[in-house]
N, C-alpha and C positions, 0 to 999 in steps of 0.2 A: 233314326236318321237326323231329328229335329236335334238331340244332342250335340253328335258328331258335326254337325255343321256348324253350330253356336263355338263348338272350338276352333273348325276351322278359321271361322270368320274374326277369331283373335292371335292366327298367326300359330295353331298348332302344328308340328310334325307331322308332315308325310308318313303314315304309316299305324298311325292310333287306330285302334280298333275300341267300339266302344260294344259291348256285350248287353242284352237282355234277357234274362229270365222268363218273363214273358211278354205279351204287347198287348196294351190295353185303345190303343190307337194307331195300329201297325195298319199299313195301307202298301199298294201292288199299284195298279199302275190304271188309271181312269178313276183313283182316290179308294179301290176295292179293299174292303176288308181283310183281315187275313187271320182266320183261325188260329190263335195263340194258344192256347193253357197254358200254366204256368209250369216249370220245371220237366218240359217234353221234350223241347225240340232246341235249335238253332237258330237264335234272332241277333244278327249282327251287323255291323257299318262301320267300314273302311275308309278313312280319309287317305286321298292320294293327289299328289301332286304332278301329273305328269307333264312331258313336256311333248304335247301332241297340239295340233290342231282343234278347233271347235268342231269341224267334220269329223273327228276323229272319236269323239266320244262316244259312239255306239260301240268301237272295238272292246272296251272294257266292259260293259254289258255282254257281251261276246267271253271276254275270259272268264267272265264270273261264271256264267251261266255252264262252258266247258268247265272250268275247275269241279263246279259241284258235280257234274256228270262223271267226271274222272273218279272221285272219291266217293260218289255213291255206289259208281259198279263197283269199285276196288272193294268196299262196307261189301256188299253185298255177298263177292264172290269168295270169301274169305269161309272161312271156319267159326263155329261163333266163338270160342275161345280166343281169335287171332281179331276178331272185332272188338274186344275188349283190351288189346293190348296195345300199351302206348311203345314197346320197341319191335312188334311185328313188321318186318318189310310186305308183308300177303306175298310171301314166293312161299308159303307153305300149300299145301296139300291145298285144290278149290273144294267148297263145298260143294256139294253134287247138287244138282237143278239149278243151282245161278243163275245157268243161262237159260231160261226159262223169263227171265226177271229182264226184259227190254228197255233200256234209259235211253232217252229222245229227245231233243230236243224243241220245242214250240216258238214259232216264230211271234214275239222275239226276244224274250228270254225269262220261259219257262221250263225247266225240267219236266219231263216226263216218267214214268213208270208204270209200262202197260198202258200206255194211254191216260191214266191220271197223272194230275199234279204232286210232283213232291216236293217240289222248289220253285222260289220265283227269285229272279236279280233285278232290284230297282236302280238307277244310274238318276241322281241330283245334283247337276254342278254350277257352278258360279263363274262368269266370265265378265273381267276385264275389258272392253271394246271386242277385238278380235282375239283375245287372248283368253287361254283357259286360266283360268285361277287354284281352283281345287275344283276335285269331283268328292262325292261319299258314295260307295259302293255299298248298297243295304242287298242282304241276302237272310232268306229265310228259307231255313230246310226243316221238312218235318222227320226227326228222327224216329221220337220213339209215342209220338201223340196218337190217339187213339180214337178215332170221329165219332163214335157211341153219342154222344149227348149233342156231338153238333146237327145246326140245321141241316134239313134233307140235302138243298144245293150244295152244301159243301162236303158232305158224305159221298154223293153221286160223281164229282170230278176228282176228290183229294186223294191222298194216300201218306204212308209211312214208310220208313225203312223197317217199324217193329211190325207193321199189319202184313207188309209184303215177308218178313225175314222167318215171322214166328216167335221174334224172343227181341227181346230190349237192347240198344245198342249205346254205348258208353259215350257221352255228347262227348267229353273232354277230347275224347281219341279223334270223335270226327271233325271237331273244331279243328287240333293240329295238324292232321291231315289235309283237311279244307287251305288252312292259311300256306301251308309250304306248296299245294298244287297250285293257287292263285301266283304266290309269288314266286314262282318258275315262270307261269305264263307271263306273269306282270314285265317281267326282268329282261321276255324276249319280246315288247312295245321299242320303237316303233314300226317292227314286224307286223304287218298285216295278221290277226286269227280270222279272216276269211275261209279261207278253204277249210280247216277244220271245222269252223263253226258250221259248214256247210254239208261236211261230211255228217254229223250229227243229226242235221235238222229233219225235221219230219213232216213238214210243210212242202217243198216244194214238189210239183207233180200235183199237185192236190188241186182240186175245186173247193176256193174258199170265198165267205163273206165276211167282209171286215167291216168294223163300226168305226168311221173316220169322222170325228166330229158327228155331226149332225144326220150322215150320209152314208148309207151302207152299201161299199164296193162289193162289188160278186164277177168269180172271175181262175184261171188258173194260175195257180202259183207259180213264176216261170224262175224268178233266180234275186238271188241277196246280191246289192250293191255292196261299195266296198264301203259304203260308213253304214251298212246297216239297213238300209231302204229296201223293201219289199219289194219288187216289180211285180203286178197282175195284170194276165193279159184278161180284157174286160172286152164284152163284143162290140165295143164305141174304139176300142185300142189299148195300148199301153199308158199302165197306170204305174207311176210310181208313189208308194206308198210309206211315209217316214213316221208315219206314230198312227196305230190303230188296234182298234181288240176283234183277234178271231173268232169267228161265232158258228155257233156249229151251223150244218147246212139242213 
């Protein structure tokens, strides 16, 4: 992301994607690591220029996080011959047990799979006074990486498309997949992805604690504002919640 912004910050085009192989300093969101190896998975960052409000930049967090859900199940439900094909539309035959394989969404914007992680979407932008400037969309999906040699915590919450699939899935295919799902959603901005992002989510209903700064909220998940803000109802009242990490209960 540290790249993609260094071009921004000279006046690049909307729409550069800068690719990584792997991440030797990849970080998630409270500066968290993120299991990389080299030559496994998808590590990528989107300069985008939109022309939204500063409120408005958790929506994009929002499509990232649906795009990759869209093309993970698509990966998933397919055939593995038809995962490997870059002219497959996946209207072919599904492969049987797919749906077995649940993608969810983690408030607020994590992928799911089974309940582990398979994706995270980080949002970094730059603002003008009240004006947005550029955002970089960084997204990292574990495709075909394999957690044998990573640390225990990262084996216990993560996952793959290959560990969930059984067989190795072609990055090339799910990168173009991934970019034409983003830029659908992208193209229908300054449309609210509220209500879908919501439909996804797996958070609300829930009794959650959250690490907010310094102070850990606890409390039920009741509903997503529209730029993204968590409401919990906490037994002091309603809490609204704009940047924090779920932890388990």
């Amino acid at each position: 992301m540290d790249l993609c912004r260094a071009y921004a910050a000279h006046g690049a085009d909307e729409g550069l994607v800068v690719l990584a192989d792997e991440q030797t300093a990849g970080r998630g969101r409270a500066g968290r690591a993120w299991y990389s190896p080299p030559g496994q998975s998808l590590y990528l960052s989107i300069l985008l220029r939109p022309d939204l409000h500063p409120r408005q930049i958790g929506w994009l967090t929002m499509i990232g996080a649906l795009a990759v859900c869209e093309i993970a199940e698509a990966t998933a439900s397919a055939q593995p011959a038809d995962a490997h094909s870059r002219t497959s539309t996946l209207s072919a035959p599904l492969r049987p047990g797919w749906d077995a394989l649940q993608f969810r969404l983690k408030w607020p914007n994590d992928v799911l799979l089974n309940g582990r992680k398979v994706a995270g979407v980080l949002v970094e932008s730059s603002l003008i006074g009240d004006r947005l400037e550029y955002a970089v969309l960084g997204i990292g999906l574990n495709v075909n990486t394999l957690f044998d040699d990573a640390p225990e915590e990262v084996r216990q919450r993560a996952t793959s498309l290959r560990e969930a699939l059984g067989y190795a899935v072609d990055r090339d295919v799910v990168l173009q997949r991934l970019l034409a799902a983003f830029g659908a959603r992208y193209a229908m901005l300054p449309t609210s992805p509220l209500a879908d992002y919501v439909r996804h989510l797996d958070t609300l209903g829930r009794r959650v604690r959250l690490q907010v700064g310094d102070e850990v909220v606890v409390g039920d998940a009741a509903r997503v504002e529209d730029d993204g803000a968590l409401v919990v109802m906490t037994d002091s009242g309603e809490r609204i919640v704009t940047f924090g990490d779920l932890l388990g209960l």
